[in-house]
Every structure is written in C-alpha cells, then in structure tokens.
TORTISE-655949 format. One record per residue (C-alpha): x, y, z. Coordinates in pm, whole numbers, padded with zeros to 5 digits, always signed. Layout:
N
XYZ
...
***
This chain:
215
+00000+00000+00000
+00291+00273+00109
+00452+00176-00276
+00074+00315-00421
+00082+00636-00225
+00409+00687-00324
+00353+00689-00655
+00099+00930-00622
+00384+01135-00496
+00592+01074-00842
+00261+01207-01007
+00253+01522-00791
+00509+01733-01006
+00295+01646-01289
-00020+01723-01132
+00091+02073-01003
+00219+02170-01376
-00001+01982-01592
-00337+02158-01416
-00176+02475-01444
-00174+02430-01846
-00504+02329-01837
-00623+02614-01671
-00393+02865-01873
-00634+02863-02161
-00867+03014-01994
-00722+03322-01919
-00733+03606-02156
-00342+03659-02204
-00198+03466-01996
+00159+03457-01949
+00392+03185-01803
+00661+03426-01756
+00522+03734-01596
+00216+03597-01383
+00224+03376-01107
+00042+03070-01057
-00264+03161-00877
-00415+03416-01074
-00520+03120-01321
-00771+03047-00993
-00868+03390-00992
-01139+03620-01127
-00955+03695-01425
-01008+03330-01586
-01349+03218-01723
-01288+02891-01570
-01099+02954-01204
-01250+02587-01114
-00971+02457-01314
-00695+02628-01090
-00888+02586-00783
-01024+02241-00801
-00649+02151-00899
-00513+02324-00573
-00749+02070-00351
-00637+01770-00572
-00250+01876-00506
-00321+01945-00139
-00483+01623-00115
-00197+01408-00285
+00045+01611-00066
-00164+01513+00254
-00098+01187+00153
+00258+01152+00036
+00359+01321+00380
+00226+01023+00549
+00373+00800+00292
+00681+00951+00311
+00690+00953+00708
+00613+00561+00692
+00928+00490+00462
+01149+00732+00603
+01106+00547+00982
+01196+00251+00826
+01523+00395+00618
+01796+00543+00720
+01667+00911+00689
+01653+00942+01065
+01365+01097+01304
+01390+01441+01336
+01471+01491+00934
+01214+01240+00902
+00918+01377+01111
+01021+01786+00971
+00980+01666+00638
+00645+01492+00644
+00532+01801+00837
+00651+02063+00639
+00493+01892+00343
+00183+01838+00526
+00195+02252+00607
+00198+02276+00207
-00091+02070+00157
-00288+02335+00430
-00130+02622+00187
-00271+02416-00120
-00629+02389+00080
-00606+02759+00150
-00570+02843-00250
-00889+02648-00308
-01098+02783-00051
-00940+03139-00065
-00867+03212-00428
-00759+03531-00540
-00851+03788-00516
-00970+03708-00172
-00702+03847+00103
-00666+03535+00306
-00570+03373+00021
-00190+03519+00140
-00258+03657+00514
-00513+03407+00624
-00470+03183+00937
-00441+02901+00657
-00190+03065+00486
+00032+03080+00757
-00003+02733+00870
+00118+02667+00502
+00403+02880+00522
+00638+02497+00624
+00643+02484+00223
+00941+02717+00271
+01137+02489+00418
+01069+02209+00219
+01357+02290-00015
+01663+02264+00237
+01469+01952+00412
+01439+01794+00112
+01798+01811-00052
+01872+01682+00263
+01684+01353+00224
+01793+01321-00128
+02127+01353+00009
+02028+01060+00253
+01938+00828-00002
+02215+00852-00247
+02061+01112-00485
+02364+01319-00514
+02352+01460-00841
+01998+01586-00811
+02084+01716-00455
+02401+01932-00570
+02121+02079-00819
+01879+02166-00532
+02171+02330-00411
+02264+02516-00730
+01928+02645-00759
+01876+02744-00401
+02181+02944-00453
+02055+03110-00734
+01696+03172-00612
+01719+03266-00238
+01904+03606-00292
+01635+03693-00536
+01366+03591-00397
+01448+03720-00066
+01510+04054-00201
+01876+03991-00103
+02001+04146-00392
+01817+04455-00330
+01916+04536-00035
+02268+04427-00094
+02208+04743-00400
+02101+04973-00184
+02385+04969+00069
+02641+05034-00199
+02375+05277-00341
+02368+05070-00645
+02055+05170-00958
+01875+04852-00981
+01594+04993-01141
+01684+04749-01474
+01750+04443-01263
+01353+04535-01073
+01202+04524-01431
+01371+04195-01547
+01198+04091-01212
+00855+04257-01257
+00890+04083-01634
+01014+03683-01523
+00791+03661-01185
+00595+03350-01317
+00913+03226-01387
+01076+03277-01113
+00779+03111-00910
+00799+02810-01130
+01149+02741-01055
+01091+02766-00708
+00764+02495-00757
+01019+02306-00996
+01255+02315-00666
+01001+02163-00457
+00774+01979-00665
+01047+01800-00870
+01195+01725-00552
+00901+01558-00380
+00869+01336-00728
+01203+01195-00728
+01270+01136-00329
+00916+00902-00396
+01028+00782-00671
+01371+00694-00483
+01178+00538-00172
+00885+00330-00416
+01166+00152-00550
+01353+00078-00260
+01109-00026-00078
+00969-00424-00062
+00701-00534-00315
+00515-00760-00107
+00453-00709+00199
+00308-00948+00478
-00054-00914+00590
-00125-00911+00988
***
C-alpha cells in the first residue's frame, strides 16, 4: 500500500504543472513568464474551477505523500527528526494548497489568512528535502537543489536589493527583469520543490519491498 501512495507522490510534479496548463487557456493573455500561478484560480479566468479544483487535488496528494513519506522514512535510514520535519513541512503545504482552493484570489486570506500561515512549512521544504535526497544517495539531483537554491534565495528574498542599496547601487533594470520573469521565477521555485518531492518518492517506491506481509 505505502509503494501506491508513493507513486501518487511521483505524479505530484505532474499534477501541479499539468493543471496549471489546463487552466492557462482560460485566461485572456496569460503569461507563463510574468504571472504567477494563482491568478489562473482567480477572477480573471473564465474557468478559475480549473486552478482551484487543482489546488485541492494537489493538497490532497500532498496530505498523503507526507504520510507515505513519514512511513518509509522510519523505516530507512533518513533518521527521526529529518524524518518527522519533512512529512510536516509537506503536510503545512498541503494546508497552503487547501487555503488556494478555498481562498482564491482575489480574496485576502488567500496570502494573510490563518491558513496561509499554517502553510508557510512549504518554505522549508527545499533545504529539508535536498537533505533527504542527500540521505538516499541522490547526489547529483541534490548538488542541483543546491545550485538552484543558490541562485533563487538572494532573489527571492530581495537579497540582492538590499545588498544594491547599501552600496547605493541603480537597480531599477534588474527590478524590471523581475517585474517581467515573476511566473518564472515562481515556477522554478515549484520546480525546486515539486520535482523534488517526485524523485525522493520515486527513490523510496523503488527501494522499498514489493510484497509485503498481511497481519
């Protein structure tokens, strides 16, 4: 049973992107690379269902692969306290994903809600994450979470900005490249997290035993 709901957490990158294309459509110019994910839920689509009904299926599936995850990482050699932070942080994203369904935009709780904070553990999931990949011999793809993180984090963080206005740097170009490449930036974040939750399932559903005695 733990192999089946990890492979719904190999299907969760998938998910997450694929309903965002389906909803895309749907909104009059939309734009991958300047607008973020959830205004395709928002009143600016003709079908916001799409978006919306997507963010409970992707809460749901993350609900679930925390648990899964929790169950195969007590039995590795992940260890507890990695173990435990990860399934919660990912079960805080699935309470961030059930916020975005019942609090679309542009409703206000949608980012300052109660829910929304309790979803705020997706920002962890990153560093907790490269760590378990680390853990069970997924080097290569961990040294890429690490590239990435290195490259997002001052950005997103406004790191940069501040680090321009100290040495009273004009970063008036560098704010419009970001105005112009926020969807992208968000994606890469998602592709951070998301691709990570699909391959340290994938890792652990084929590791762990295919038949398993019944008690």
């Amino acid at each position: 049973m733990n192999r089946r709901l990890l492979g719904l957490g190999v299907a969760l990158p998938f998910v997450y992107f694929g309903i965002q294309l389906a909803a895309a459509p749907f909104y009059p110019g939309y734009s991958f690379l300047t607008r973020d994910a959830s205004s395709l839920g928002s009143d600016g689509s003709t079908a916001p269902w799409i978006f919306n009904g997507g963010a409970l299926l992707v809460g749901t599936l993350e609900l679930v692969t925390a648990a899964a995850f929790l169950r195969a990482f007590t039995r590795g050699r992940i260890g507890m306290v990695l173990a435990w932070a990860t399934a919660l942080a990912l079960a805080s994203a699935a309470i961030g994903s059930l916020n975005a369904f019942l609090h679309p935009l542009p409703d206000p709780k949608h980012t300052e809600g109660l829910l929304s904070v309790l979803g705020s553990g997706l920002v962890m999931l990153p560093l907790l994450l490269t760590a378990v990949l680390w853990r069970l011999g997924a080097r290569g793809y961990a040294m890429f979470n690490i590239l990435l993180c290195l490259l997002l984090i001052p950005i997103l963080t406004g790191l940069v900005q501040r680090i321009g206005m100290r040495a009273h740097l004009d970063l008036d170009g560098y704010q419009t490249l970001l105005n112009g490449t926020h969807g992208l930036l968000q994606r890469m974040a998602a592709l951070l997290i998301f691709g990570s939750i699909g391959v340290v399932a994938y890792r652990l559903r084929h590791t762990a035993p295919r038949h398993a005695v019944v008690r």
